[in-house]
mmJSON file of the N, C-alpha and C atoms, coordinates in Angstrom:
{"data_MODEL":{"atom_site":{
"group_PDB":["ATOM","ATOM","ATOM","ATOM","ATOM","ATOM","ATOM","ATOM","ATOM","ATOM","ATOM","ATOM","ATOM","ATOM","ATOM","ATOM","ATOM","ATOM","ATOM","ATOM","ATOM","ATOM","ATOM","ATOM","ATOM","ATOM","ATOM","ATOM","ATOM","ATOM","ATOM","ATOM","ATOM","ATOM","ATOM","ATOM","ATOM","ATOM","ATOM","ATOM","ATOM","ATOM","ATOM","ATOM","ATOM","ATOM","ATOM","ATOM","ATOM","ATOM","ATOM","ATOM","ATOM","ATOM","ATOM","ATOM","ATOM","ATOM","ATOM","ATOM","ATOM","ATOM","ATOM","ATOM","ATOM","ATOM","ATOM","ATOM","ATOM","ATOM","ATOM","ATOM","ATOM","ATOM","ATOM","ATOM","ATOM","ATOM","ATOM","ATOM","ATOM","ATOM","ATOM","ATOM","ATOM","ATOM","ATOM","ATOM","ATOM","ATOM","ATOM","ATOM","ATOM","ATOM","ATOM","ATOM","ATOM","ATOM","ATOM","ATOM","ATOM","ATOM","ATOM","ATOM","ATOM","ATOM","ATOM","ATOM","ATOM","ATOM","ATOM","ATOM","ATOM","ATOM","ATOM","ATOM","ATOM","ATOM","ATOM","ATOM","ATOM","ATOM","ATOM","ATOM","ATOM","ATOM","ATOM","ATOM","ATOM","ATOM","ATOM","ATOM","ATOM","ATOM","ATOM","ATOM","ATOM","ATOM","ATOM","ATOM","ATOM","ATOM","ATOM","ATOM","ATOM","ATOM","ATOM","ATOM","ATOM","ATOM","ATOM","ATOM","ATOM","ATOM","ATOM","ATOM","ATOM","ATOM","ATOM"],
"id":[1,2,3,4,5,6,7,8,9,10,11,12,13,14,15,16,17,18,19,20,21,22,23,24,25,26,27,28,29,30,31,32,33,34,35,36,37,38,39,40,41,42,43,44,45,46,47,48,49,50,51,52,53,54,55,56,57,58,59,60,61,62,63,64,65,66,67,68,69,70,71,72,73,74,75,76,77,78,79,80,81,82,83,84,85,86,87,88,89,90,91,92,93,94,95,96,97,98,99,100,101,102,103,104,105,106,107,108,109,110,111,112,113,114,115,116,117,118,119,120,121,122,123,124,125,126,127,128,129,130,131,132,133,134,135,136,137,138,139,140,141,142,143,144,145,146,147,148,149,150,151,152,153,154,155,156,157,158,159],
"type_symbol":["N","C","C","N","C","C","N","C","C","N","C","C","N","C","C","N","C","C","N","C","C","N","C","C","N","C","C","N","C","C","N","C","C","N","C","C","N","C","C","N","C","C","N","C","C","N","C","C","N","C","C","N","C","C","N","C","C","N","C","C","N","C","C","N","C","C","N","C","C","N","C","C","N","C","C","N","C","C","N","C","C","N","C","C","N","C","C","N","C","C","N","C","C","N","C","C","N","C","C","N","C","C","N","C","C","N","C","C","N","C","C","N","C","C","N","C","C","N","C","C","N","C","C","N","C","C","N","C","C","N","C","C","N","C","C","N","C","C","N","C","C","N","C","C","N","C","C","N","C","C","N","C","C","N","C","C","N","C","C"],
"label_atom_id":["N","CA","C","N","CA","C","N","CA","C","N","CA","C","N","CA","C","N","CA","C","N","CA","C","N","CA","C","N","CA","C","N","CA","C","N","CA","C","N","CA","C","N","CA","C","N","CA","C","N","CA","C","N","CA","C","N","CA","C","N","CA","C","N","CA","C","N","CA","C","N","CA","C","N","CA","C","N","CA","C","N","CA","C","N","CA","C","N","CA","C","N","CA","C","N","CA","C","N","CA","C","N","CA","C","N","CA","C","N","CA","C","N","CA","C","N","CA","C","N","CA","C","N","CA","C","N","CA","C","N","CA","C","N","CA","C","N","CA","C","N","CA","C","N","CA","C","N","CA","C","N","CA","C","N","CA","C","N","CA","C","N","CA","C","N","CA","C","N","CA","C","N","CA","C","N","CA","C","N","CA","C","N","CA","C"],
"label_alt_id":[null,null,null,null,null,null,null,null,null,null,null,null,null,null,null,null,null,null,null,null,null,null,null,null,null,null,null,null,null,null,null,null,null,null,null,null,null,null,null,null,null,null,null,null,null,null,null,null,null,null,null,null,null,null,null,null,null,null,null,null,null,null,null,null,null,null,null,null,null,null,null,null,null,null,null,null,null,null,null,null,null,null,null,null,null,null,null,null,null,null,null,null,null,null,null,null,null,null,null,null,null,null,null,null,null,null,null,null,null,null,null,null,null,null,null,null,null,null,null,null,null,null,null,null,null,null,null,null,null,null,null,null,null,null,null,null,null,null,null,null,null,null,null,null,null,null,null,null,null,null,null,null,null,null,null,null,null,null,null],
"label_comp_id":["UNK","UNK","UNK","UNK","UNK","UNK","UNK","UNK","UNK","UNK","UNK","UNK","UNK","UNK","UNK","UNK","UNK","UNK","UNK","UNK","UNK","UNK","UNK","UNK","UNK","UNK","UNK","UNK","UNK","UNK","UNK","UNK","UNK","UNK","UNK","UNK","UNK","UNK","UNK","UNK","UNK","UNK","UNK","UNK","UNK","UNK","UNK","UNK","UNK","UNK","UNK","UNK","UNK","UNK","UNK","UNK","UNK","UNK","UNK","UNK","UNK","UNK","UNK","UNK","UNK","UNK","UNK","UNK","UNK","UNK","UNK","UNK","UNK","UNK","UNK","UNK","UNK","UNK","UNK","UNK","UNK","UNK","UNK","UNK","UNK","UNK","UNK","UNK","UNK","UNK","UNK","UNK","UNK","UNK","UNK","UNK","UNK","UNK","UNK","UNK","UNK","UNK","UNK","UNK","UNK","UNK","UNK","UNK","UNK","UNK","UNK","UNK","UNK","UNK","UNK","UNK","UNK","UNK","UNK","UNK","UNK","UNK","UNK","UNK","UNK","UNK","UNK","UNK","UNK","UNK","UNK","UNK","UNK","UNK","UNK","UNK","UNK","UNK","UNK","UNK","UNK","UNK","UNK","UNK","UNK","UNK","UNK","UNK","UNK","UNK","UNK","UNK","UNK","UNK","UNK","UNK","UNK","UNK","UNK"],
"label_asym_id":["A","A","A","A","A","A","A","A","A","A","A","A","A","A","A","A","A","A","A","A","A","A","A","A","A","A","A","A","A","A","A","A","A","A","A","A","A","A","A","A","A","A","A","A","A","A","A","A","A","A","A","A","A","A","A","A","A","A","A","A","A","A","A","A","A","A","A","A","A","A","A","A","A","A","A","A","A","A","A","A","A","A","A","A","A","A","A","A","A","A","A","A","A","A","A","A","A","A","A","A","A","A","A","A","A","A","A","A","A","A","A","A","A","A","A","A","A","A","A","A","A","A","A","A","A","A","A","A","A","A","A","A","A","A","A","A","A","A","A","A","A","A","A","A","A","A","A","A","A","A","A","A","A","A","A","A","A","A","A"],
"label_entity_id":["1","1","1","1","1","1","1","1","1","1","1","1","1","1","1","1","1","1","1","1","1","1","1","1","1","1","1","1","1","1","1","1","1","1","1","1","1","1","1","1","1","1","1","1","1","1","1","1","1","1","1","1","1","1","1","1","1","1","1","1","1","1","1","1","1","1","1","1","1","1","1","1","1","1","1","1","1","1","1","1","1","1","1","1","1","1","1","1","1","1","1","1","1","1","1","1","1","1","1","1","1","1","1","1","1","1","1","1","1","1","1","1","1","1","1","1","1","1","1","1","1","1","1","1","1","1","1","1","1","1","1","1","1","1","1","1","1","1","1","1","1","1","1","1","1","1","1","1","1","1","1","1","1","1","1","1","1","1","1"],
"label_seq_id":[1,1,1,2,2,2,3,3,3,4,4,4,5,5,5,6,6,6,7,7,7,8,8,8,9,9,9,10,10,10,11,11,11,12,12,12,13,13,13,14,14,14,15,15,15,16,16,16,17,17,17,18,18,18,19,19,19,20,20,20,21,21,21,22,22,22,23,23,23,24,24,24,25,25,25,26,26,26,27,27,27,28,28,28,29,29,29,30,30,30,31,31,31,32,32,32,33,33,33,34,34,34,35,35,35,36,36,36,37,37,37,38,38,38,39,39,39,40,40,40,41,41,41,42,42,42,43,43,43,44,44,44,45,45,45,46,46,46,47,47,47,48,48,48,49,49,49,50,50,50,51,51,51,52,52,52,53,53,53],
"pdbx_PDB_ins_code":[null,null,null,null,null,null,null,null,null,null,null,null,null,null,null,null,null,null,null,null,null,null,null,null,null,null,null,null,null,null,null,null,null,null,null,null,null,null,null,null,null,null,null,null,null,null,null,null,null,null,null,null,null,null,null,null,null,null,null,null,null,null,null,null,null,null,null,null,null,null,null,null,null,null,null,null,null,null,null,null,null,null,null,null,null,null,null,null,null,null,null,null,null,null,null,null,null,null,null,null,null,null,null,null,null,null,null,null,null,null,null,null,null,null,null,null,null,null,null,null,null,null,null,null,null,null,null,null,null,null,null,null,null,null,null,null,null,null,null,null,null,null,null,null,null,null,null,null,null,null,null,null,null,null,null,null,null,null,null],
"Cartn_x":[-12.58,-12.307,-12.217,-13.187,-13.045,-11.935,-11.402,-9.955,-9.355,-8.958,-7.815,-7.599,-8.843,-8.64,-8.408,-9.001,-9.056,-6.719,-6.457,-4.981,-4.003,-4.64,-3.906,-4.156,-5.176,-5.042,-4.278,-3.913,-3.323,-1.934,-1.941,-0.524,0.045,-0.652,-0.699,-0.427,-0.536,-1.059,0.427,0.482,1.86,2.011,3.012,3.454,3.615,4.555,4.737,4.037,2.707,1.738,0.561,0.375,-0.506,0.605,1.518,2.399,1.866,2.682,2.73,0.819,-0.081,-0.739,-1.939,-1.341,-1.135,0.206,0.843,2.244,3.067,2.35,3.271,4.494,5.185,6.369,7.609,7.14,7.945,9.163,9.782,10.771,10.208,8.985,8.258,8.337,7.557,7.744,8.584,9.939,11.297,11.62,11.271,12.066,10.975,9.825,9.232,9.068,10.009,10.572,11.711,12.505,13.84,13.101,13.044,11.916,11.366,10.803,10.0,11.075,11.878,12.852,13.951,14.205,15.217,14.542,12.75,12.149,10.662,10.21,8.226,7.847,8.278,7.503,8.118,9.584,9.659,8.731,8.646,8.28,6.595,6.226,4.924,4.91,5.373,5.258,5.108,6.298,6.66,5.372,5.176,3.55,2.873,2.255,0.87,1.602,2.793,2.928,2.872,3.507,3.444,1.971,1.045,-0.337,-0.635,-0.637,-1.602,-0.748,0.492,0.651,-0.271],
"Cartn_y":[-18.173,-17.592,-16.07,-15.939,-13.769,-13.91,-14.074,-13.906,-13.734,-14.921,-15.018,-13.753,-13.732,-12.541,-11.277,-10.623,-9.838,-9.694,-11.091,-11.137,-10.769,-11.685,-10.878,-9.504,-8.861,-7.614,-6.807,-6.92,-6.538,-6.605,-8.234,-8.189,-7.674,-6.835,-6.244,-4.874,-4.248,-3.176,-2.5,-3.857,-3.623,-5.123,-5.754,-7.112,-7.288,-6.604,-8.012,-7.708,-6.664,-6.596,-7.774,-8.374,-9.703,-10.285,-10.838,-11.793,-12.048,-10.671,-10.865,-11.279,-10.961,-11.223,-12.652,-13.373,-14.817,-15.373,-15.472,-16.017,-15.153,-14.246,-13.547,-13.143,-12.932,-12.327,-14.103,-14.942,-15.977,-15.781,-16.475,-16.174,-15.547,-16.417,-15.989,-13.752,-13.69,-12.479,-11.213,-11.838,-11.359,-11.437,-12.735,-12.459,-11.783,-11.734,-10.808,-9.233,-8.775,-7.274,-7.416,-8.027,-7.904,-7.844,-8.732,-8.209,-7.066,-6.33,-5.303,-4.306,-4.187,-3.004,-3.36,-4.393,-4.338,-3.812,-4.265,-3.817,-4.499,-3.339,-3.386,-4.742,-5.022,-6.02,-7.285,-7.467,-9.0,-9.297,-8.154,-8.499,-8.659,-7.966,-8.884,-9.844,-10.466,-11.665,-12.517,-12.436,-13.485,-13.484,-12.545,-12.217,-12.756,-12.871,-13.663,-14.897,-15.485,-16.771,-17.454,-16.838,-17.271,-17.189,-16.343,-16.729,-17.542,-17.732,-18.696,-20.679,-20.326,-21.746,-22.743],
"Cartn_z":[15.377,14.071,14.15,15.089,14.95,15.651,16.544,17.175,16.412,15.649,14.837,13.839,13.345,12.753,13.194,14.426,14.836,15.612,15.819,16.208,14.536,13.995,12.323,12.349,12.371,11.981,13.22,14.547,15.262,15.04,13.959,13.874,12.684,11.861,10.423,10.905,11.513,12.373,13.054,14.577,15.071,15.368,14.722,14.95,16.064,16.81,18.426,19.233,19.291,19.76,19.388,18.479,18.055,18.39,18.576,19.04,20.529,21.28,22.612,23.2,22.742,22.852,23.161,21.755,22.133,22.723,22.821,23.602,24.584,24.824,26.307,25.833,26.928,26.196,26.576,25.52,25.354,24.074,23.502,22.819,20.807,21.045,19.659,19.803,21.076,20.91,20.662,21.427,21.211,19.848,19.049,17.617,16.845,17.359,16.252,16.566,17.404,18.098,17.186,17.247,16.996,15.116,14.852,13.144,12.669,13.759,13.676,13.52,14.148,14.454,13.674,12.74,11.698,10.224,10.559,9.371,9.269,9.158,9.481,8.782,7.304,7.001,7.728,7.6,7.931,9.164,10.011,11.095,11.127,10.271,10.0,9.415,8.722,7.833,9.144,10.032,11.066,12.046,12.307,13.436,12.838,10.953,11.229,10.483,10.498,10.696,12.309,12.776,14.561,14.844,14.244,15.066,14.491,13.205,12.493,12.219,12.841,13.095,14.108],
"occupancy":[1.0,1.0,1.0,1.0,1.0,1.0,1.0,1.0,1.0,1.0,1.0,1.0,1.0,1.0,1.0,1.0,1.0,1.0,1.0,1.0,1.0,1.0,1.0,1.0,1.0,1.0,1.0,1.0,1.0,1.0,1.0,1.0,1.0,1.0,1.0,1.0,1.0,1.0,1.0,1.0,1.0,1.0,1.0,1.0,1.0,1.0,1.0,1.0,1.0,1.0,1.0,1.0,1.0,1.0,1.0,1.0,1.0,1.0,1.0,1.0,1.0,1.0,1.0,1.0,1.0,1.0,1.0,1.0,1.0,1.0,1.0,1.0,1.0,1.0,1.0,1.0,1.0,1.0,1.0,1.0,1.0,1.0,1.0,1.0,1.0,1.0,1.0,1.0,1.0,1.0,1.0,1.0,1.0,1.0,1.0,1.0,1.0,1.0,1.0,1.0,1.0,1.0,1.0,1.0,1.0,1.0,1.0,1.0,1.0,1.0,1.0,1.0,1.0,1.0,1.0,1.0,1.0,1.0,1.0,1.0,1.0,1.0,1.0,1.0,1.0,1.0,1.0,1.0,1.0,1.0,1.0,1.0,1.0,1.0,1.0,1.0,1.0,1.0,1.0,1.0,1.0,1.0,1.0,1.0,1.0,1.0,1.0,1.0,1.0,1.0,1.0,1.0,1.0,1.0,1.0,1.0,1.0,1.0,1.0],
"B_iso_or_equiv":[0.0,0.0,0.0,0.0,0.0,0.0,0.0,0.0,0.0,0.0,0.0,0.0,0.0,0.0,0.0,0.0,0.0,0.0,0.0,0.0,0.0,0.0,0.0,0.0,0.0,0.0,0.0,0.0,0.0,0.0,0.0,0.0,0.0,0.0,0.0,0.0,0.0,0.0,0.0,0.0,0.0,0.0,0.0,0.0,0.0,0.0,0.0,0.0,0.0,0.0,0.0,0.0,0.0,0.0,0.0,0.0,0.0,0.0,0.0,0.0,0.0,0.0,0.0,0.0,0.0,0.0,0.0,0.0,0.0,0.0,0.0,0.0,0.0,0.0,0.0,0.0,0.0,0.0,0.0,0.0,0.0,0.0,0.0,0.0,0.0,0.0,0.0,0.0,0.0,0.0,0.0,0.0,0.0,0.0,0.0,0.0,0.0,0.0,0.0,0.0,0.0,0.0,0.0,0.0,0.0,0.0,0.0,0.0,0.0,0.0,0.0,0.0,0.0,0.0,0.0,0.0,0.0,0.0,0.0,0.0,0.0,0.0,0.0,0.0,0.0,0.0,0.0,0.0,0.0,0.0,0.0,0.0,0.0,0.0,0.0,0.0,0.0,0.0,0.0,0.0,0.0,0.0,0.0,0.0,0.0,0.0,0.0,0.0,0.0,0.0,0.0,0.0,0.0,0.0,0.0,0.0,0.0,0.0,0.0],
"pdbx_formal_charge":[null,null,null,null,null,null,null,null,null,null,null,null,null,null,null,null,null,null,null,null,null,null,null,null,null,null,null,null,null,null,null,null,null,null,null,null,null,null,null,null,null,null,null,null,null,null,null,null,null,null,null,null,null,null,null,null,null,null,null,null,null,null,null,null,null,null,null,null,null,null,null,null,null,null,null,null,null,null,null,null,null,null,null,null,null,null,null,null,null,null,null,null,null,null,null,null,null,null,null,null,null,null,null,null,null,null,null,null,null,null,null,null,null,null,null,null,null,null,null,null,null,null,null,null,null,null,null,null,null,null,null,null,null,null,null,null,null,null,null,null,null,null,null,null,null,null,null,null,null,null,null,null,null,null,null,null,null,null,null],
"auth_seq_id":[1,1,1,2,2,2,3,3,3,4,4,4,5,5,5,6,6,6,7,7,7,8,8,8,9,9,9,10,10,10,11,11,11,12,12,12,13,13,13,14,14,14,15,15,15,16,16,16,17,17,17,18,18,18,19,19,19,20,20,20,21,21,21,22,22,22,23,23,23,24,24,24,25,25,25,26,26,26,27,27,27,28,28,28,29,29,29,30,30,30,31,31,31,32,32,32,33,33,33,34,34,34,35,35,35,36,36,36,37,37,37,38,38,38,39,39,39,40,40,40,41,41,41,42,42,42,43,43,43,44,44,44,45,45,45,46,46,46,47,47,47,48,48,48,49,49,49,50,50,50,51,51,51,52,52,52,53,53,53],
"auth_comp_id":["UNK","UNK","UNK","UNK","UNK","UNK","UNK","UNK","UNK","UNK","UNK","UNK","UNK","UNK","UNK","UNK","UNK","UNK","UNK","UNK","UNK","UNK","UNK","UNK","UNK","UNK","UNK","UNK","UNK","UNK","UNK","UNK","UNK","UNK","UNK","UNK","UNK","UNK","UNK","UNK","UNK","UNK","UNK","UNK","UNK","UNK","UNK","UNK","UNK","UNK","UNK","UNK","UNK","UNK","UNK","UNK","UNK","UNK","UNK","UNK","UNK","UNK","UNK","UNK","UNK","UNK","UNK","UNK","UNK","UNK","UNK","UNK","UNK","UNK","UNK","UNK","UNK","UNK","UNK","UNK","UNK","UNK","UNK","UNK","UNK","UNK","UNK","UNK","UNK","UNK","UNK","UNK","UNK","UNK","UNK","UNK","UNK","UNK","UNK","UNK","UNK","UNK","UNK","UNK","UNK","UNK","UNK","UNK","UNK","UNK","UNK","UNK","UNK","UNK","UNK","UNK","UNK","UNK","UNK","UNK","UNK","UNK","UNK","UNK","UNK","UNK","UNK","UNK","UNK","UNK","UNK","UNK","UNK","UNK","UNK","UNK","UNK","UNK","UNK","UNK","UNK","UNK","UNK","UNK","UNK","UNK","UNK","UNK","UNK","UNK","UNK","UNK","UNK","UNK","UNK","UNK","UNK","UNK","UNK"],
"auth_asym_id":["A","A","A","A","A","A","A","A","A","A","A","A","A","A","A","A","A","A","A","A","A","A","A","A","A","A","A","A","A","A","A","A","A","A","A","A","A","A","A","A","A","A","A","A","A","A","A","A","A","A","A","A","A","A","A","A","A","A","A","A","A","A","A","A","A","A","A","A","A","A","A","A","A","A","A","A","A","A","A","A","A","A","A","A","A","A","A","A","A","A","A","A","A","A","A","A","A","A","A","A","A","A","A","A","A","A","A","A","A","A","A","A","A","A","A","A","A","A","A","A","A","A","A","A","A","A","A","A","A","A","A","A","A","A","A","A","A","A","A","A","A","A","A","A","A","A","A","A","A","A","A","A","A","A","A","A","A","A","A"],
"auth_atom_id":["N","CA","C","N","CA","C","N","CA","C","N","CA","C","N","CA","C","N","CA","C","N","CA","C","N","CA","C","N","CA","C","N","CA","C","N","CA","C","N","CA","C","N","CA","C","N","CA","C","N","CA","C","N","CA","C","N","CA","C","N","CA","C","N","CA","C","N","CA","C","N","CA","C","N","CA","C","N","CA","C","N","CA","C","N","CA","C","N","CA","C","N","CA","C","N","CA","C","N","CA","C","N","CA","C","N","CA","C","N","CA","C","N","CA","C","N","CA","C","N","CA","C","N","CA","C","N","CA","C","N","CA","C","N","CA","C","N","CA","C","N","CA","C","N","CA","C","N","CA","C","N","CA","C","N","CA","C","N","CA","C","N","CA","C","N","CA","C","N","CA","C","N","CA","C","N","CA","C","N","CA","C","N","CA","C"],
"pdbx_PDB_model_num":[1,1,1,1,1,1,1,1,1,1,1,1,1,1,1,1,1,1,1,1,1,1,1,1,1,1,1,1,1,1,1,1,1,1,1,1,1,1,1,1,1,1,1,1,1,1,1,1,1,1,1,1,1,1,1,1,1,1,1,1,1,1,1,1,1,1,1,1,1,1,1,1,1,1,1,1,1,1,1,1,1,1,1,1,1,1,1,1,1,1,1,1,1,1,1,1,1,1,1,1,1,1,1,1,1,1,1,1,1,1,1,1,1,1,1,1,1,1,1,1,1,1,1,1,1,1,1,1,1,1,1,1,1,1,1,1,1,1,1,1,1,1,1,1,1,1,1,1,1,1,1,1,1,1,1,1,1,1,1]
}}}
């Protein structure tokens, strides 16, 4: 449970950093870069959906 949280707020913070974190640099991480850099929020939305699935 502290993880998780502690990965949300990493991913609140800087998204594909809590991404890459749990999933390496697999394809989750790539689209939540490519998110980040079209625009801060989508790309969080997507980071603490990808962790918290």
């Amino acid at each position: 449970m502290a993880a998780t949280c502690i990965d949300i707020l990493l991913a609140i913070i800087l998204p594909p950093l809590g991404v890459f974190l749990k999933y390496g640099c697999q394809v989750e991480f790539w689209i939540c870069l490519l998110l980040t850099i079209l625009g801060y929020i989508p790309g969080i939305i997507y980071a603490v959906y990808a962790i918290t699935k």
